[in-house]
C-alpha positions in Angstrom: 0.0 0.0 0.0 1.6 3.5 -1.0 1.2 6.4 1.4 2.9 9.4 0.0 6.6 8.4 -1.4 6.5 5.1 1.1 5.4 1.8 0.1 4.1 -0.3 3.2 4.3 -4.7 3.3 2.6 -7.0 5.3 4.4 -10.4 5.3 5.1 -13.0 7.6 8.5 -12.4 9.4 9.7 -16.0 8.7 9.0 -15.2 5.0 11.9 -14.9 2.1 10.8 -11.7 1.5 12.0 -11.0 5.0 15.2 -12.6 5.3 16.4 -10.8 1.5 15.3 -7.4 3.2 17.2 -8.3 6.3 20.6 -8.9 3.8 20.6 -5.7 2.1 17.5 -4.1 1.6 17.4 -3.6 -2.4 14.2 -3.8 -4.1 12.3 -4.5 -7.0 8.7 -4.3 -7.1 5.0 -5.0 -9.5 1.7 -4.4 -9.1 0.1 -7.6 -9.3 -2.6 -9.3 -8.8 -3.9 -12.0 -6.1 -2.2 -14.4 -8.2 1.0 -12.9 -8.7 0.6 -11.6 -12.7 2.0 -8.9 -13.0 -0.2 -5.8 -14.1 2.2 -3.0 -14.6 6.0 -1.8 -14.5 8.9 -2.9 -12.1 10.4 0.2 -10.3 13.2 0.3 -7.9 14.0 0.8 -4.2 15.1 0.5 -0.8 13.5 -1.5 1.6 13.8 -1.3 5.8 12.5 -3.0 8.7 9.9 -1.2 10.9 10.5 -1.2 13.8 9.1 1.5 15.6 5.6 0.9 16.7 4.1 4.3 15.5 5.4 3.3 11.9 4.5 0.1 12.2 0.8 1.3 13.2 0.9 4.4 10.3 1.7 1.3 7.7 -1.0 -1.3 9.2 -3.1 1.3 9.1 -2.7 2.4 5.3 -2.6 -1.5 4.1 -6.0 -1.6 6.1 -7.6 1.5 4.8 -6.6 -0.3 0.9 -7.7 -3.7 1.6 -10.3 -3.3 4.2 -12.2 -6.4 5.7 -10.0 -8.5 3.6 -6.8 -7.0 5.5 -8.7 -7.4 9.3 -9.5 -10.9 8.0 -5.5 -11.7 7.6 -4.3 -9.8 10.8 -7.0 -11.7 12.6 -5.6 -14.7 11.4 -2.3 -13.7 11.9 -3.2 -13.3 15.9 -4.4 -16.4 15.8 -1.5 -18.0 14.4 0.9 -15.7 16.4 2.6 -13.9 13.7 0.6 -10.7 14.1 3.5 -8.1 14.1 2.8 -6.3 17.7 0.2 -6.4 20.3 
């Protein structure tokens, strides 16, 4: 989800995605859609951690306001699985 210049991800922390951010931090990102086909062009970036809670909650918060019920339906699942990413 893009708020301003930012662009926020929601991801397991166990995920690849993860662990390639955690070695460097260089991106390359699509839109896609739910099935990963790509539907438009690849652009460039940096990627960091969150890990201050405000920006954590500034990003969950944008994602949710995209995706809506869709998006509560994963972080609920996520609680329940305990890979929700704070509180």
């Amino acid at each position: 989800m893009s708020e301003g210049e930012r662009l926020y991800v929601y991801t397991n922390v166990t995920s690849g995605k993860v662990k390639r951010i955690r070695n460097g931090g260089p991106v390359r990102l699509a839109p896609c859609d739910a099935r990963g086909r790509l539907r438009g062009v690849w652009v460039e970036g940096q990627a960091r951690m969150l890990d201050d809670p405000e920006a954590m909650e500034c990003g969950l918060a944008a994602i949710e306001r995209t995706y809506g019920w869709q998006m509560r339906l994963a972080f609920f699942a996520s609680r329940l699985s305990g890979c929700y990413p704070h509180g």
